[in-house]
C-alpha positions as a Python dict, from the first residue, in 0.01 Angstrom:
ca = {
    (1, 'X'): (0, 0, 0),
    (2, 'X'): (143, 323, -109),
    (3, 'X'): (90, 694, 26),
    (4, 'X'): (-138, 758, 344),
    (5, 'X'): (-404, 497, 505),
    (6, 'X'): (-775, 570, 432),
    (7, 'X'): (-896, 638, 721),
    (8, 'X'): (-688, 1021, 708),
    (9, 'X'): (-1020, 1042, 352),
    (10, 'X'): (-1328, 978, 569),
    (11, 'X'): (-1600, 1062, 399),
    (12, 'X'): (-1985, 1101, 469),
    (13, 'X'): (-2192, 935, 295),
    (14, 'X'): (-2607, 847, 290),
    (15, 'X'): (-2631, 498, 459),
    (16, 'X'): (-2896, 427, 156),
    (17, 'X'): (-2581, 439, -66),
    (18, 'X'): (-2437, 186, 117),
    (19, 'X'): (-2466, -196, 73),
    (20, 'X'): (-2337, -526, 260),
    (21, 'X'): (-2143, -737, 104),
    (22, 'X'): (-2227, -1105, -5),
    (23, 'X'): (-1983, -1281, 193),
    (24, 'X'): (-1896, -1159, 520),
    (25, 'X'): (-1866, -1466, 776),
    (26, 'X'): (-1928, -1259, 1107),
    (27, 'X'): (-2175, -1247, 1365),
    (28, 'X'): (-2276, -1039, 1658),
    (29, 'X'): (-2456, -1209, 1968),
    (30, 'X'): (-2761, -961, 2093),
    (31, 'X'): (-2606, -909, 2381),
    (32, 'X'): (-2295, -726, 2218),
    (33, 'X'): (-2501, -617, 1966),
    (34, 'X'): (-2682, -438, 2218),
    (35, 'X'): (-2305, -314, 2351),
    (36, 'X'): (-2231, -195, 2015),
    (37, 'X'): (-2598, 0, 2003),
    (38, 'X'): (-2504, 138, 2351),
    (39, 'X'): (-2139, 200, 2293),
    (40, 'X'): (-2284, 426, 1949),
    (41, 'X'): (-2552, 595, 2119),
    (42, 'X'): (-2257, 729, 2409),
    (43, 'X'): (-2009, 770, 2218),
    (44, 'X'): (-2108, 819, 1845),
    (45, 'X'): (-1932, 650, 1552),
    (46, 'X'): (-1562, 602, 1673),
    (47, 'X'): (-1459, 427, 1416),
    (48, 'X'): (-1553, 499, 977),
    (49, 'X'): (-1748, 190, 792),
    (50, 'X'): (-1485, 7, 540),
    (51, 'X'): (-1610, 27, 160),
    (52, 'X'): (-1520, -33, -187),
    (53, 'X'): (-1701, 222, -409),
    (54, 'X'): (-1873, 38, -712),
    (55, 'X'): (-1811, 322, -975),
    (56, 'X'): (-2138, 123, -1176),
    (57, 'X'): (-2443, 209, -941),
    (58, 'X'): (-2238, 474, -721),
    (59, 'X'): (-2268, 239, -406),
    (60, 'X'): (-2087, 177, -131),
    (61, 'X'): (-2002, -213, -52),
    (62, 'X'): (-1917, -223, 334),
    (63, 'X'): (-1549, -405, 386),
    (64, 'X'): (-1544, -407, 752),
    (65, 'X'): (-1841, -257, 979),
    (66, 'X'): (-2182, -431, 895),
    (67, 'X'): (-2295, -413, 1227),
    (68, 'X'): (-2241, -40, 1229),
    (69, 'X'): (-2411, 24, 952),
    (70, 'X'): (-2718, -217, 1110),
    (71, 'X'): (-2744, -3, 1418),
    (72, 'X'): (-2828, 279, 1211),
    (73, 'X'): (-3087, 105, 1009),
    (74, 'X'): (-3212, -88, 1355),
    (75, 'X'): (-3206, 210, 1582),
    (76, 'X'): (-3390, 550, 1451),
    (77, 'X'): (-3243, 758, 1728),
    (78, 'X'): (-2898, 705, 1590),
    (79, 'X'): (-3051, 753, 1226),
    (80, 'X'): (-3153, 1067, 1312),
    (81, 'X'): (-2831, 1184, 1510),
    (82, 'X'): (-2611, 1121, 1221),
    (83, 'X'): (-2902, 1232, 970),
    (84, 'X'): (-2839, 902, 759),
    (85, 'X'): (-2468, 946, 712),
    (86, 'X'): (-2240, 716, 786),
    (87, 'X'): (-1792, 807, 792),
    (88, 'X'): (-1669, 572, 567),
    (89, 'X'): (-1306, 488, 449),
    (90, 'X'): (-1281, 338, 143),
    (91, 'X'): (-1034, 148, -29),
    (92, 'X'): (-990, 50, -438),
    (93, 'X'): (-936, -362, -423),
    (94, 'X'): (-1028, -634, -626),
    (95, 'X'): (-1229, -908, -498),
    (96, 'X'): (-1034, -1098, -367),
    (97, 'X'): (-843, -850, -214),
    (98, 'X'): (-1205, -745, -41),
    (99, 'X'): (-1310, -1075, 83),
    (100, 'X'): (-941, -1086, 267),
    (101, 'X'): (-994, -737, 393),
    (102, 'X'): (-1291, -849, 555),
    (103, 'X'): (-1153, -1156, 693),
    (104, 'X'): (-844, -979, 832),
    (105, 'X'): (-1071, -742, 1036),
    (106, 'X'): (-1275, -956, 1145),
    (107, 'X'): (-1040, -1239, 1265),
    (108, 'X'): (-860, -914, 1437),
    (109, 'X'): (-1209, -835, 1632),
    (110, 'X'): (-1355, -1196, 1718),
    (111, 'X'): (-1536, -1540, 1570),
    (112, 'X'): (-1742, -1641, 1275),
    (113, 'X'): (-1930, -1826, 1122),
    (114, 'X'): (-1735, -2140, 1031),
    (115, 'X'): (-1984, -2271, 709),
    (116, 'X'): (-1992, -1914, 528),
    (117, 'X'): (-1584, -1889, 610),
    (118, 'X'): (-1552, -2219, 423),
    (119, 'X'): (-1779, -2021, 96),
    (120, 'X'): (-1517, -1776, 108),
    (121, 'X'): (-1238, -2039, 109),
    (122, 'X'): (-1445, -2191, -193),
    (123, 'X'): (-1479, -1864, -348),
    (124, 'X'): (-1116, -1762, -364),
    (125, 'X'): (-1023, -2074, -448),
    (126, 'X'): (-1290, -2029, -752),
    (127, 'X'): (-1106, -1686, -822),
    (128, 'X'): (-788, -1879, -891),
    (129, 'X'): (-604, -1817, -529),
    (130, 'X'): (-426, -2066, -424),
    (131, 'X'): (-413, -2251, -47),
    (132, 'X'): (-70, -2018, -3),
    (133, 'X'): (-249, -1700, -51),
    (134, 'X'): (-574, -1805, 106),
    (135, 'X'): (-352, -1916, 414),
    (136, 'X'): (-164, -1593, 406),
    (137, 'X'): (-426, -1353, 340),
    (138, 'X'): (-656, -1485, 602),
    (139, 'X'): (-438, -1545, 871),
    (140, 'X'): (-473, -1923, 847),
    (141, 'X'): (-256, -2236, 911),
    (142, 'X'): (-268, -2514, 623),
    (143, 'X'): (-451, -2734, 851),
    (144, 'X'): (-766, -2464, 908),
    (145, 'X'): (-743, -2404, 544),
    (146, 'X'): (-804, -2818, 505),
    (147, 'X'): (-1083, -2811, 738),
    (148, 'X'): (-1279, -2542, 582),
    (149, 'X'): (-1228, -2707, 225),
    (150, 'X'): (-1359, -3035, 366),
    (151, 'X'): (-1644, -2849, 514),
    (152, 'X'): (-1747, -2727, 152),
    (153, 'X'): (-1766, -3109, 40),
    (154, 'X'): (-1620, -2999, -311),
    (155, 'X'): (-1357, -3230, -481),
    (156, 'X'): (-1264, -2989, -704),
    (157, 'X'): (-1120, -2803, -408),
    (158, 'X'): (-837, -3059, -406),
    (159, 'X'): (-830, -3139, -809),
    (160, 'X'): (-434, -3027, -795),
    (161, 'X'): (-329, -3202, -457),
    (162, 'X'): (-159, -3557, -500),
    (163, 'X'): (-321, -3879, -275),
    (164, 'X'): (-79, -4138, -179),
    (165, 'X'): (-231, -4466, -144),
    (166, 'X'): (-156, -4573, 190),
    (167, 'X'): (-389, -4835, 149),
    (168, 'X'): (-587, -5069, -108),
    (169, 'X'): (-989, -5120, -50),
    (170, 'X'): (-1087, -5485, 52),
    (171, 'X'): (-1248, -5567, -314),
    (172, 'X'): (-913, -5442, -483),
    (173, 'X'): (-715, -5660, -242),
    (174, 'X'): (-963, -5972, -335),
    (175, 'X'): (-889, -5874, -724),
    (176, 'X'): (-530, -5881, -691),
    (177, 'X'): (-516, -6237, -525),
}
């Protein structure tokens, strides 16, 4: 990353402008959603709503702070304090670069849910990533990365990786005798 961080370019913008994305893995309990309501309503927004700008429909595709961005829409006393608008920081990535974004920030913050985390295993795997980048970009070790692909149930997931045969099945054993 070259020059200054986002976060020194917050900008304002409508939360109607502003969209989830498809793949985020997290989840809030109520009770810390709750926190996050109260923590918002005491303090304001302390921290900007991660986008990607989609030049197409002039949207906003939230990165990192969904559950922001839900108190708003949940809560009409914060709508109305903020008058709609949301600080966001946004940052120009590809894809892939997105779904790891997200990932990052939320493995920095807490848990998720394990069967979407395996989609976005699938999906960047699907994009052409390979289990070195997905393992690097998420913050995972090769065996977490083998769990979530066996989660998916795909066996195209593990087309390229080479099987030893440690051992013969019964009826191929019975064939060769």
């Amino acid at each position: 990353m070259k020059g200054k961080s986002p976060v020194y370019n917050i900008i304002s913008v409508p939360i109607d402008k502003i969209k989830p994305n498809d793949y985020n893995p997290n989840s809030v309990a109520p009770p810390e959603l709750k926190l996050l309501y109260d923590s918002i309503k005491e303090d304001g927004y302390t921290m900007p709503i991660v986008c990607y700008h989609d030049d197409s429909d002039d949207s906003y595709i939230i990165i990192d702070g969904f559950h922001r961005y839900r108190i708003m829409l949940d809560y009409p006393d914060i709508y109305k304090r903020e008058n709609g608008m949301l600080p966001v920081s946004v940052i120009d990535k590809p894809l892939d670069q997105r779904m790891a974004s997200t990932i990052r920030h939320n493995r920095a913050r807490g848990s998720h849910d394990v069967d979407l985390m395996s989609n976005i295993v699938k999906e960047l795997n699907d994009l052409g990533r390979s289990d070195a980048w997905i393992a690097k970009h998420l913050g995972m070790d090769k065996d977490e990365l083998l769990r979530l692909k066996q989660l998916t149930g795909l066996t195209q997931l593990f087309k390229d990786v080479d099987f030893g045969k440690a051992w013969t099945p019964i009826d191929e054993q019975n064939d060769m005798e």
